[in-house]
PAZAPA-4460 file (N, C-alpha, C; in steps of 0.05 Angstrom, whole numbers, plus 32768, in hexadecimal, padded with zeros to 4 digits):
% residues 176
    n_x    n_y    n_z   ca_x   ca_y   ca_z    c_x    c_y    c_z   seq   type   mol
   8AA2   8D18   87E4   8A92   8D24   87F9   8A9E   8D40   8800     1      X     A
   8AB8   8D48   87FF   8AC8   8D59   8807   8ABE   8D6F   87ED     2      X     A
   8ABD   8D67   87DD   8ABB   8D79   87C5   8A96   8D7D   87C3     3      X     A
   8A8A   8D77   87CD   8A68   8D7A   87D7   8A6E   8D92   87E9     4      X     A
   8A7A   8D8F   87FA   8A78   8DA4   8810   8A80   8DBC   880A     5      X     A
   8A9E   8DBB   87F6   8AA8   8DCC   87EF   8A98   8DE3   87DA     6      X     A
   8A82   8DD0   87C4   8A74   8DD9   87BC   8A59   8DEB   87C6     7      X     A
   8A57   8DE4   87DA   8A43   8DED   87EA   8A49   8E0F   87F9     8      X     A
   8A66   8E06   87FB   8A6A   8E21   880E   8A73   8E32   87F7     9      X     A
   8A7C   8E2F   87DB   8A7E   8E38   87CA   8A6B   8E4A   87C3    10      X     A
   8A4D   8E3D   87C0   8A31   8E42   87B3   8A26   8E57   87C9    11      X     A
   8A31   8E54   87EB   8A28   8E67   87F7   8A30   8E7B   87FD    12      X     A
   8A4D   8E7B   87F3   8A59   8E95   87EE   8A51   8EA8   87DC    13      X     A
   8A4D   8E96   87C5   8A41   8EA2   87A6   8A27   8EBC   87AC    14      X     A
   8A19   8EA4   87C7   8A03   8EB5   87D0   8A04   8EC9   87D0    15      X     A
   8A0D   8EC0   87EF   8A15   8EE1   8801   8A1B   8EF0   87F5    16      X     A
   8A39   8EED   87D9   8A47   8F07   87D1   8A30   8F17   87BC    17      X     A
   8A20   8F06   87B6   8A09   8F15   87A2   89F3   8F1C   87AF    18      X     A
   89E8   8F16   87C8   89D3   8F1E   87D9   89E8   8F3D   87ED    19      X     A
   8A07   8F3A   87ED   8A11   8F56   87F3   8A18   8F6A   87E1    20      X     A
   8A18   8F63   87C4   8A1A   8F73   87B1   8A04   8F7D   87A8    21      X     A
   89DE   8F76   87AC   89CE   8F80   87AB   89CB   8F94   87C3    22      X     A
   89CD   8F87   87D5   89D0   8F98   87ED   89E2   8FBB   87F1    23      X     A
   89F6   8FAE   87E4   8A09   8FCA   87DB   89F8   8FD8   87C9    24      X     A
   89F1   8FCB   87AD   89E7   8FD9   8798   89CC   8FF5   87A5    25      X     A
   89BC   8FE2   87B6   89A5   8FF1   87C0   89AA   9007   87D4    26      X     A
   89BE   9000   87E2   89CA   9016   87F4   89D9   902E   87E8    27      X     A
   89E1   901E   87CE   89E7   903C   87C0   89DD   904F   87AF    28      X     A
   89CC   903B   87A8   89B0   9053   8798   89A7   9062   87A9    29      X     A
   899F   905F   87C2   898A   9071   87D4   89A9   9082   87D4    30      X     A
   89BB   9082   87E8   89CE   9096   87F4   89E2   90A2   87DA    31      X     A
   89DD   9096   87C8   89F5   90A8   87AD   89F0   90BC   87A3    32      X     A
   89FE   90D4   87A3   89F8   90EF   8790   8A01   90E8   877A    33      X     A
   8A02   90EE   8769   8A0C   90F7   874F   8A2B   90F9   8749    34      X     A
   8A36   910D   8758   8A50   9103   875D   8A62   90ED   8764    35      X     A
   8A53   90DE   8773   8A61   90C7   877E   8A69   90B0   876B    36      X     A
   8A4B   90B1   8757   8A48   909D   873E   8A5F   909F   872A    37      X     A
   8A61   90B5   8724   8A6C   90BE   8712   8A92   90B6   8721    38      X     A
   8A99   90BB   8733   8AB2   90B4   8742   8AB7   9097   874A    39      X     A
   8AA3   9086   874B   8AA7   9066   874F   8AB9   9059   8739    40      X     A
   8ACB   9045   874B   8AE2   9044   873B   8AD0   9027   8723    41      X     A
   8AEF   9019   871F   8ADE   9006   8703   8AD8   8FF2   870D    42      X     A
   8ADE   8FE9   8727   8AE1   8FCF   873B   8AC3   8FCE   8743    43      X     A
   8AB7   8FE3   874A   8A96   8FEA   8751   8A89   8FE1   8731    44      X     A
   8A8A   8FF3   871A   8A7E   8FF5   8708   8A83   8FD0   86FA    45      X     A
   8A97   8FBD   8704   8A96   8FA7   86F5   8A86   8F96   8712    46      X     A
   8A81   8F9C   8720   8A79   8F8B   8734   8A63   8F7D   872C    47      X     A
   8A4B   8F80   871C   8A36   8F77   8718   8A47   8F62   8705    48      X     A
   8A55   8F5C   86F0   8A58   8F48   86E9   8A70   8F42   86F0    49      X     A
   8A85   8F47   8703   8A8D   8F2D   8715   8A77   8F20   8723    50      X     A
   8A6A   8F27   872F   8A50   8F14   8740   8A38   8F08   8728    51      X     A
   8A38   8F13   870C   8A28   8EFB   86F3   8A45   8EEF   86F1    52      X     A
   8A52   8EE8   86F4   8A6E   8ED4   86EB   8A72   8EC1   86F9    53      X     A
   8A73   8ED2   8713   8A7B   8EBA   8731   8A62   8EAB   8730    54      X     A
   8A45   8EB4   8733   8A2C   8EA8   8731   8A31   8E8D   8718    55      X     A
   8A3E   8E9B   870C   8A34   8E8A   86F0   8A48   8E6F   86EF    56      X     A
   8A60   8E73   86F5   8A75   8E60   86FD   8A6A   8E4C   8718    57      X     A
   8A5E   8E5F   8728   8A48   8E50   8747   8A43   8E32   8735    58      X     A
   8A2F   8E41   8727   8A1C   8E2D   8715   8A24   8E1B   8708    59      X     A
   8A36   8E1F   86F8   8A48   8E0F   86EA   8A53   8DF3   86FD    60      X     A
   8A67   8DFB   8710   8A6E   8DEA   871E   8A54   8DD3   872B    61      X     A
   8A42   8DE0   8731   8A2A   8DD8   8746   8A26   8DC3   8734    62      X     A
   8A18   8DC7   8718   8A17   8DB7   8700   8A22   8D9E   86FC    63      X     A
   8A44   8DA0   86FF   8A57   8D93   86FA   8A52   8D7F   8716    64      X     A
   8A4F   8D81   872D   8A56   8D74   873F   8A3F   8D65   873E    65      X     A
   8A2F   8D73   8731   8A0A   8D6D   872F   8A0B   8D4E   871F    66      X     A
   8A1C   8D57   870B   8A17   8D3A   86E9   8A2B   8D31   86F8    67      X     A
   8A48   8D2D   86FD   8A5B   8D19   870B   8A4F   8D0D   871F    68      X     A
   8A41   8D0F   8733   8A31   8D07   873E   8A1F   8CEC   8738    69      X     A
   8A0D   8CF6   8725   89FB   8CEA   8714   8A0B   8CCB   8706    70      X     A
   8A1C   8CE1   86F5   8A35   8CCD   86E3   8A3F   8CB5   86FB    71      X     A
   8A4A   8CB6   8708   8A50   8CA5   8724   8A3B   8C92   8730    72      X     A
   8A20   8C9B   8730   8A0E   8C8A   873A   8A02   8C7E   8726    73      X     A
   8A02   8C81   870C   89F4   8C77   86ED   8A17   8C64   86F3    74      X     A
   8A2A   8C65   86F3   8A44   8C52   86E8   8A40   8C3B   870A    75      X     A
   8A32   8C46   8722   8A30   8C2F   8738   8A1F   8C14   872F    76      X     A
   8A0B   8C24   8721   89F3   8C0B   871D   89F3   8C02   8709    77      X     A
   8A03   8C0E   86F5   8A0C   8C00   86D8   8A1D   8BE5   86E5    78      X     A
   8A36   8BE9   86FD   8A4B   8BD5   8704   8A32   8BC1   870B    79      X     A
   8A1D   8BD2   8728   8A0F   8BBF   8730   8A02   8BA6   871D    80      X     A
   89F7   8BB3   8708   89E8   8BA0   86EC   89FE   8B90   86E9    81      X     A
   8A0F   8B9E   86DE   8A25   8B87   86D4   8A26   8B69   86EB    82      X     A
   8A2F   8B76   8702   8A34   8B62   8711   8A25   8B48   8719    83      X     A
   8A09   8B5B   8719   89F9   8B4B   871D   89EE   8B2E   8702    84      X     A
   89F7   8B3F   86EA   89F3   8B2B   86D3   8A06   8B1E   86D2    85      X     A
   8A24   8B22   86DB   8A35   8B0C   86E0   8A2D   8AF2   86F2    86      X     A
   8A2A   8AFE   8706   8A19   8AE2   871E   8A09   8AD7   870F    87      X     A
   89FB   8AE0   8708   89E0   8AD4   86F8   89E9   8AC2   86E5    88      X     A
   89FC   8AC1   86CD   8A0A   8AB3   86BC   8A25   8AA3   86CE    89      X     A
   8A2E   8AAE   86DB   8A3A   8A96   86E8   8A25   8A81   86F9    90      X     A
   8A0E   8A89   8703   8A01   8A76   870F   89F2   8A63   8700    91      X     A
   89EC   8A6A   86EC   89E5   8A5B   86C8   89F7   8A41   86C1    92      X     A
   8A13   8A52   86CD   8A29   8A44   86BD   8A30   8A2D   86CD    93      X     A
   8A29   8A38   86EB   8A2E   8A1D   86FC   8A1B   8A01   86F6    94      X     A
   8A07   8A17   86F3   89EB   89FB   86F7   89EB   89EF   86E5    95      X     A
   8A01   89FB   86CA   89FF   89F1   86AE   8A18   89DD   86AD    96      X     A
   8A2C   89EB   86C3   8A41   89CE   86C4   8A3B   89AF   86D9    97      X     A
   8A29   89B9   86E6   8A16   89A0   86FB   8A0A   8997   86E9    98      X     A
   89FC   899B   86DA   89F0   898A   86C4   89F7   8978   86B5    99      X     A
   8A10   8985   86A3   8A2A   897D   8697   8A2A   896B   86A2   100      X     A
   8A3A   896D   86C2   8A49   8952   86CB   8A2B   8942   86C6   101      X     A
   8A15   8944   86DD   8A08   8932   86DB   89FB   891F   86BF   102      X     A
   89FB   892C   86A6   89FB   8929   868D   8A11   8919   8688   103      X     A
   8A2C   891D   8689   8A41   8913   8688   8A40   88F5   8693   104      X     A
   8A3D   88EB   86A8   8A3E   88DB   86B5   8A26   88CB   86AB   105      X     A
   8A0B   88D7   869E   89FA   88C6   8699   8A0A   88B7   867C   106      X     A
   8A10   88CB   866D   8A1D   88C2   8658   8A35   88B3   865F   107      X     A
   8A4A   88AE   8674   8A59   8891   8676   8A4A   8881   867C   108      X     A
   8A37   8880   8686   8A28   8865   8688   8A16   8856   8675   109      X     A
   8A0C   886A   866C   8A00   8864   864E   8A1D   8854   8640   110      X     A
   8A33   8864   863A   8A49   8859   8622   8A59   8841   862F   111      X     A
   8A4E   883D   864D   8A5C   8825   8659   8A42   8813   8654   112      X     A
   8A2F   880F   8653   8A15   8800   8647   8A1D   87FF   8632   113      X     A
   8A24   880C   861D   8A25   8806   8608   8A3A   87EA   85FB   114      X     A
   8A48   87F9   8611   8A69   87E4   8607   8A60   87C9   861B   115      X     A
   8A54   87CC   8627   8A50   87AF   863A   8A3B   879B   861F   116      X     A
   8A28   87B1   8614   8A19   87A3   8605   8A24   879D   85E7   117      X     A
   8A40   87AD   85D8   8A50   87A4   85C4   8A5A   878C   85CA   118      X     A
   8A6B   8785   85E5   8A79   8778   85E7   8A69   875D   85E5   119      X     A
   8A50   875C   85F5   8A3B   873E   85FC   8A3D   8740   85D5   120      X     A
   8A34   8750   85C9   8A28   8747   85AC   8A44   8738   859E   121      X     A
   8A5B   8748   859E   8A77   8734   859F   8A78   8721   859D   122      X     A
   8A71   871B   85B6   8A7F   8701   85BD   8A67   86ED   85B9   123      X     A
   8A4C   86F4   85B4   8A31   86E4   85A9   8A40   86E3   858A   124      X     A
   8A4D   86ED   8580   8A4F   86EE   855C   8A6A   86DC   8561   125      X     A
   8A7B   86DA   856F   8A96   86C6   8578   8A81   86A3   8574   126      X     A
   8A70   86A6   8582   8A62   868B   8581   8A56   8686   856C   127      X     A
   8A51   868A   8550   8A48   867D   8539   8A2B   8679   853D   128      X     A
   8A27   868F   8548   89FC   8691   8543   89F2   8691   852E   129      X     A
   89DA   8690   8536   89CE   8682   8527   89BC   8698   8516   130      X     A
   89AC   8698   84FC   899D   86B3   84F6   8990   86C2   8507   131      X     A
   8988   86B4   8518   896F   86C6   8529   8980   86D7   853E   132      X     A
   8993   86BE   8543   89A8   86DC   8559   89B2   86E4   8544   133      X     A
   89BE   86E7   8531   89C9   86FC   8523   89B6   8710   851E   134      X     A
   8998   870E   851C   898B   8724   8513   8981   872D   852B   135      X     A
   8984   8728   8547   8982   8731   855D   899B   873E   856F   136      X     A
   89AD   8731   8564   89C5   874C   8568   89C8   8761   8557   137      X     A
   89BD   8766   853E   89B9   8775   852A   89AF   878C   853A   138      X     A
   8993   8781   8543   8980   8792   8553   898C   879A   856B   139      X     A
   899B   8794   8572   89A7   8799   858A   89C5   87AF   858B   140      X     A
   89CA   87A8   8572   89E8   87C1   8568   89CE   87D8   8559   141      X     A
   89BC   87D4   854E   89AE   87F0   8545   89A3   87FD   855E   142      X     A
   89A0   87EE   8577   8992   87FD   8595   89AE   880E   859F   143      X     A
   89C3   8800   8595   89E0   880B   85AA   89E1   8822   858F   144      X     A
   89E4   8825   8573   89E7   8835   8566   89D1   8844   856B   145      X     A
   89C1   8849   8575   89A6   885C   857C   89B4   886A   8592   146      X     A
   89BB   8854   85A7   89C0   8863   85C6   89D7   886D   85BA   147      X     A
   89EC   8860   85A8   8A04   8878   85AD   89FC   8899   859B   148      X     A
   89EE   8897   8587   89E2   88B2   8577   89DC   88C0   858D   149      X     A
   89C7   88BA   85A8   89BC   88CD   85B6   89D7   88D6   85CD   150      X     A
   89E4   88C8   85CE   89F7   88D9   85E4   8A08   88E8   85D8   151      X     A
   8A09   88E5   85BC   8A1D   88EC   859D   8A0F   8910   85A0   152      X     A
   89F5   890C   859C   89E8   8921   8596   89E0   8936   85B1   153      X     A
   89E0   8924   85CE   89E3   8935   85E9   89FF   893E   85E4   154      X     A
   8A0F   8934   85E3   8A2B   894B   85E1   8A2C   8956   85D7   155      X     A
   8A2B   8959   85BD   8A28   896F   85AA   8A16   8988   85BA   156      X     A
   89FB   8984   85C3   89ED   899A   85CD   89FE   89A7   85E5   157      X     A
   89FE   8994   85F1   8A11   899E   860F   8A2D   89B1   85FE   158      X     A
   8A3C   89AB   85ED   8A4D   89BA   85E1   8A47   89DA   85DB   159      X     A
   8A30   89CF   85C6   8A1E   89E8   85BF   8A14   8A04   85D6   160      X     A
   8A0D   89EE   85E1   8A06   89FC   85F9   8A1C   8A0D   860A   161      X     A
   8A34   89FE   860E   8A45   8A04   861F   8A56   8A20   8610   162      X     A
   8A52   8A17   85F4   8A5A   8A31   85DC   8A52   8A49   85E8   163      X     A
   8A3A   8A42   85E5   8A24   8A63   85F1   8A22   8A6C   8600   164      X     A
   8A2B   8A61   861A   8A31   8A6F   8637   8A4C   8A80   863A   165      X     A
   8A64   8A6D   8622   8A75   8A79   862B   8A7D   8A92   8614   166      X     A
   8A6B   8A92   85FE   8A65   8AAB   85F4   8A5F   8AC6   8606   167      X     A
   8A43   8AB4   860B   8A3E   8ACD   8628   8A4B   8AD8   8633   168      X     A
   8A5E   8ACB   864B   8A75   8AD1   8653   8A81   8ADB   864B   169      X     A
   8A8E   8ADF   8639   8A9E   8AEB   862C   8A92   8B09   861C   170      X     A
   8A7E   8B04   861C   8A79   8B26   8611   8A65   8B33   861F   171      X     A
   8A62   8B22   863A   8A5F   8B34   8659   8A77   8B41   865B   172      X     A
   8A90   8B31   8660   8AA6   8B34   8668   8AB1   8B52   8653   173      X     A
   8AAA   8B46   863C   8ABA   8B64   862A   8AA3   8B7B   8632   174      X     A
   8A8D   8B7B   8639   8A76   8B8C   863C   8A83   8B9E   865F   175      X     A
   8A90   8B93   866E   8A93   8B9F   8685   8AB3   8BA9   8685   176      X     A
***
C-alpha cells in the first residue's frame, strides 16, 4: 500500500516537473533574444531529456507496480482454486471413507454369514449324510463361494478406488 502512494506522488511530481518545464520552455521563447540562447548553460539545453527520462522511468515504474499488482491478484485466486479443490477432494475423501466403513461393516457381516453357514455345512458332513444333503450342502458351499467372490471383488474396487483418490491427493498436493 505504502509503495501505491509512493508511486502516486512520484507520477505527480513527474507531472508537475514536465507541465513546469513546458511552462519554462514557453516563457522563454516569447522573452529570449538571441543572445541569451546562445549563453544558456548545458543543464537548460539537456533539460528536455532529463524530463523524456524521468517521464519515461515515471512509466516504467507505474508499469511495474501495474503487472506486480496483477501478478499478486492472478497468484490470490490461483491459492483460492487450489484451496478450494482441496476441500472439495478432501470432502470426496471423507464421504469415500463413510462409505468404506459402512461397506466394511457390511462386508463383516456378510463373512460372519458366511462362516456361520461353513460351520452348519461342517458339522451336517460330521453326521454321515446322506446324497441329497450332500448335494445340498454342495449348493450351499457354491452360494458361500459366490458370497465370498462378491465381497472378494468389493474390496478390490474399494482398493482401486481408494488408489485414485490418493493419487489425486498427491498430485494436488505436488501441484500447490
Amino acid at each position: 500500500m505504502k509503495i501505491q502512494w509512493l508511486a502516486w506522488v512520484f507520477l505527480i511530481g513527474v507531472v508537475a516537473l514536465l507541465l513546469a518545464s513546458i511552462g519554462v520552455d514557453a516563457a522563454h521563447s516569447q522573452d529570449v533574444d538571441a543572445r541569451i540562447v546562445r549563453e544558456s548553460t548545458a543543464i537548460e539545453q539537456a533539460r528536455p531529456w532529463i524530463v523524456t527520462i524521468v517521464t519515461f522511468l515515471s512509466f516504467c515504474f507505474s508499469l511495474y507496480l501495474y503487472l506486480n499488482q496483477a501478478k499478486k491478484s492472478e497468484l490470490k485466486e490461483i491459492t483460492a482454486l487450489s484451496e478450494q479443490k482441496i476441500d472439495e477432494l478432501r470432502f470426496r475423501f471423507d464421504g469415500f471413507s463413510q462409505a468404506v466403513t459402512t461397506r466394511e461393516v457390511g462386508h463383516a457381516e456378510k463373512l460372519q454369514t458366511v462362516s456361520e453357514r461353513l460351520l452348519s455345512v461342517e458339522e451336517k458332513l460330521k453326521n454321515a449324510p446322506t446324497d441329497d444333503e450332500i448335494h445340498a450342502l454342495r449348493l450351499t458351499v457354491a452360494e458361500v463361494q459366490g458370497d465370498v467372490k462378491v465381497v472378494v471383488n468389493d474390496i478390490r474396487a474399494m482398493a482401486r478406488s481408494h488408489e485414485k483418490i490418493e493419487r489425486m491427493l498427491t498430485e494436488d498436493r505436488r501441484r500447490s
